[in-house]
N, C-alpha and C positions, 0 to 999 in steps of 0.2 A: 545438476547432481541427481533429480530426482530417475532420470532414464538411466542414470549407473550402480541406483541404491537398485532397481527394476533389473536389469540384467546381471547385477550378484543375489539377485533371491534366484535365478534362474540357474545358473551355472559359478563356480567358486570365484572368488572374489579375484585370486592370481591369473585369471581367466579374462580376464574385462581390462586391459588398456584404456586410456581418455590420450586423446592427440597422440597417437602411436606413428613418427616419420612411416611412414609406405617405402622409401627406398631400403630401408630392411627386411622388406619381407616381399621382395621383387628381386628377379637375377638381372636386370637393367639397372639396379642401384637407383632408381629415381624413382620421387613421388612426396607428396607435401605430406602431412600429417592426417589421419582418419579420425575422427569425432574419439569412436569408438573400435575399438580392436577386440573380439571376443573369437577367443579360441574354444570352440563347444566339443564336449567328449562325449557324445553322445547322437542320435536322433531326437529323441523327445528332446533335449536341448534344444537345436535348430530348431525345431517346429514351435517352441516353445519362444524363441529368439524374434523368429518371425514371423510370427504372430501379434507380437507386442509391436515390434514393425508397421507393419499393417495398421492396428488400432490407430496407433498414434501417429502416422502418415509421416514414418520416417523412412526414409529410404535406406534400404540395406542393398549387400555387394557379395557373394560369394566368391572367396577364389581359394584355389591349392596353393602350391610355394611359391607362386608369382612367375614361374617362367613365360608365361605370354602375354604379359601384362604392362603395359604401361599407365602409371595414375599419374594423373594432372599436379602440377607443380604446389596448383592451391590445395591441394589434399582432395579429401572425401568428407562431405559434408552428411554424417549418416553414420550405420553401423553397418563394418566391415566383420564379415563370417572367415575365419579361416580353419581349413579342413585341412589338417595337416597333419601334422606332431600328436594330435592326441585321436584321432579315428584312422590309422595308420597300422591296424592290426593285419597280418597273411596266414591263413592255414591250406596245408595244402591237402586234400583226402584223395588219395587216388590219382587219378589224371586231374584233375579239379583244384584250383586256386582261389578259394575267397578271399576276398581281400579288403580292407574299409577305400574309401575314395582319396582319403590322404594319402595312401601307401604311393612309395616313388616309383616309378615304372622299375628303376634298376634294382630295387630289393625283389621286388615282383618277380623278374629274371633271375637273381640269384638265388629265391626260392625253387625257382623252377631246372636252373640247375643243377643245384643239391638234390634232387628228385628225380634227376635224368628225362627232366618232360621238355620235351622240344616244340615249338611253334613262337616260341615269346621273345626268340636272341631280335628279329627284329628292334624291341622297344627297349633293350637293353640301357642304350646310351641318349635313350631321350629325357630330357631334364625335368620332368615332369610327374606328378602325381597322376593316380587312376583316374581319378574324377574328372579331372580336364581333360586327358586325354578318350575319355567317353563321351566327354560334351563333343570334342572334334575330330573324332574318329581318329587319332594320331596317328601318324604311320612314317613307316622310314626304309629305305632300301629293299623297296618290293611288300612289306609288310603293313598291315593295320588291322587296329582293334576287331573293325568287323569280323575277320577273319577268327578271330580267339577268344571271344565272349559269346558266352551260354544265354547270359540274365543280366539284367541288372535292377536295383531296389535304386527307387527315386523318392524322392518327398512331392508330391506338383505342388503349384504354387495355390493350389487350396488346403495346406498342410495336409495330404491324405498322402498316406505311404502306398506305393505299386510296385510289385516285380514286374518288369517286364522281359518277355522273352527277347530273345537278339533279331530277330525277323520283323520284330513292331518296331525297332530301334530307329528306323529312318538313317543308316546310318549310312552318309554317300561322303564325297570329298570334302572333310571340314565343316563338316557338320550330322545332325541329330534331334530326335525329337526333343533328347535335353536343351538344346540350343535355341529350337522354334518354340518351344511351349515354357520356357524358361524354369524347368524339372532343379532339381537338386540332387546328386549322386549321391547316395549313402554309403554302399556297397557292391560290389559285382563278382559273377563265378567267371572265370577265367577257363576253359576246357582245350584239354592239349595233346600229346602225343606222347608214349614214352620211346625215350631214344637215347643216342651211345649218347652219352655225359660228357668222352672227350671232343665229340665232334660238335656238339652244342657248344662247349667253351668257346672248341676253334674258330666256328663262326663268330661266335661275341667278341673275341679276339680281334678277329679280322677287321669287324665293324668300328671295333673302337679305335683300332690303327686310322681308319676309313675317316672317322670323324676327327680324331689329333691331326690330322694330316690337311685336312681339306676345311677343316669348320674354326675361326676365331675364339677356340675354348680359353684363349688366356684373356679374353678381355668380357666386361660385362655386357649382358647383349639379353635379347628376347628369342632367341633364335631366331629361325626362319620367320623373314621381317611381313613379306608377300606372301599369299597362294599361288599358287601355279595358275598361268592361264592357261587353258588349254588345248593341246599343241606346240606347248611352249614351255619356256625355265624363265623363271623371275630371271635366276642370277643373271643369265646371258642374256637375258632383254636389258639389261640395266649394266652390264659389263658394254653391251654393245652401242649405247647411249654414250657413252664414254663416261662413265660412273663410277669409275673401279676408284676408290679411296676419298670421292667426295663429302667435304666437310658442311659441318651447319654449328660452330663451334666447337664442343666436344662429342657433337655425333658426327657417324663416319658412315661411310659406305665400307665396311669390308674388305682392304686390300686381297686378303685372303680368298675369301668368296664373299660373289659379286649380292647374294642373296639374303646378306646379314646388315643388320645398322648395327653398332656396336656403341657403347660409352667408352669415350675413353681415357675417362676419369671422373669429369666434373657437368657432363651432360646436363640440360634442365628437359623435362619431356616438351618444353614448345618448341628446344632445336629438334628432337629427336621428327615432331610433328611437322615444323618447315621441311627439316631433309628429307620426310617422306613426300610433303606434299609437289618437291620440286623434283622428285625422282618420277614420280606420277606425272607429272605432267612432260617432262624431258623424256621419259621412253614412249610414253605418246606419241608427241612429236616428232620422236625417230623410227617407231614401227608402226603406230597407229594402233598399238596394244593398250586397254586402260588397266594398271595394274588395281590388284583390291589388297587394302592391309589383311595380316594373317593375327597382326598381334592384337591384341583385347584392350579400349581402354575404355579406363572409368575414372573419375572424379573431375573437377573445375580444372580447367585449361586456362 
């Protein structure tokens, strides 16, 4: 009790969760319970959060809305940061989009719609907040972050605030200097084009067909399960292993695309974690390819 009377002198008390299930606040719906579930509205909160972390040699976890995330069935032993719902603010000045690191990629584009600034219809329909997608450079159909960030304001893991410019970013395939030096997003400038507003739509349009069409949006999933090797597509290394719909319980290979695990329904993440690890090792086998997971996980497996 005493580490939850400690993180309500920190931030409001409707702010701090004790045993908060993880599958609620993951788009794979799986995950055991976190210690601690603290939604900060703030920086000096975070930095304040963990802080007290550190001191007290608890292990803490950052994440946004959970879309690349899998946590361990036994939960999160620790305190879970989420940046989401309440640092999720966008203004746009000019060509320029500031944004907090909770904001979802698709409000982000919808601002930038309404604005008639073109460069963002890429990250339109990816599932994710700013912040993550700055830790792994997100990108989709020709597009990524690199390409459309100014700055970004990070916390480092010595609680010290930096803007950095987009050139220091380290920012290559799936990763970032967020990523290597384990940074915390706070906020980022977003810098764009102005352009026709119907042909922005049309593209966003287009995309979104692109993904209802091709991607398992009716079922819960992490998205895109693998990185890409390169040279190569997860999905068709793993469509060509003969993979296309294979189970590990209620996790699946993706009838749809070969590139996704899906829940499909009652998943626990150690099936999620066998189907990967036998999908790994069976397109091996069959191309001599070694695939690397894409999705993030954390707590007791």
């Amino acid at each position: 009790m005493e580490l939850y009377n400690r993180l309500c002198t920190i931030t409001k008390q409707e702010n701090v969760m004790k045993d908060e299930p993880m599958k609620k606040h993951t788009t794979f719906r799986i995950g055991g319970p976190a210690d601690y579930f603290v939604t900060p509205e703030s920086k000096e909160e975070i930095q304040a959060i963990v802080e007290l972390c550190k001191k007290e040699e608890i292990p803490y976890s950052v994440i946004g809305n959970g879309s690349n995330l899998l946590v361990g069935d036994k939960g999160y032993r620790g305190v879970i940061l989420q940046i989401f719902k309440k640092m999720n603010q966008i203004r746009v000045e000019g060509n320029k989009i500031h944004a907090g690191a909770g904001a979802l990629l698709s409000k982000i584009a919808a601002a930038a719609l309404a604005d008639s600034l073109t460069g963002f219809e890429f990250a339109a329909g990816i599932p994710g907040t700013l912040g993550g997608a700055v830790r792994m450079n997100a990108g989709a159909y020709g597009g990524e972050m690199k390409q459309v960030l100014e700055s970004v304001e990070v916390m480092t893991a010595d609680g010290e605030f930096l803007t950095i410019p987009v050139e220091e970013m380290g920012l290559a395939y799936r990763t970032s200097v967020v990523e290597q030096k384990n940074y915390i997003v706070l906020e980022a400038v977003i810098s764009l084009k102005k352009g026709n507003p119907e042909k922005i739509k049309e593209v966003m349009d287009d995309l979104k067909e692109k993904r209802v069409t091709k991607q398992p949006l009716e079922y819960a999933s992490a998205g895109s399960t693998f990185k890409r090797p390169e040279g190569y597509f997860a999905g068709k290394l793993i469509e060509d292993a003969g993979l296309r719909g294979f189970r590990v319980g209620d996790a699946q290979v993706s009838e749809k695309h070969c590139g996704f695990v899906i829940n499909r329904g009652n998943a626990s993440a150690a099936e999620v974690m066998e189907l990967m690890r036998q999908v790994e090792d069976k397109v091996e086998e069959n191309s001599g390819v070694r695939l690397e997971a894409e999705v993030r996980r954390i707590g007791e497996f």
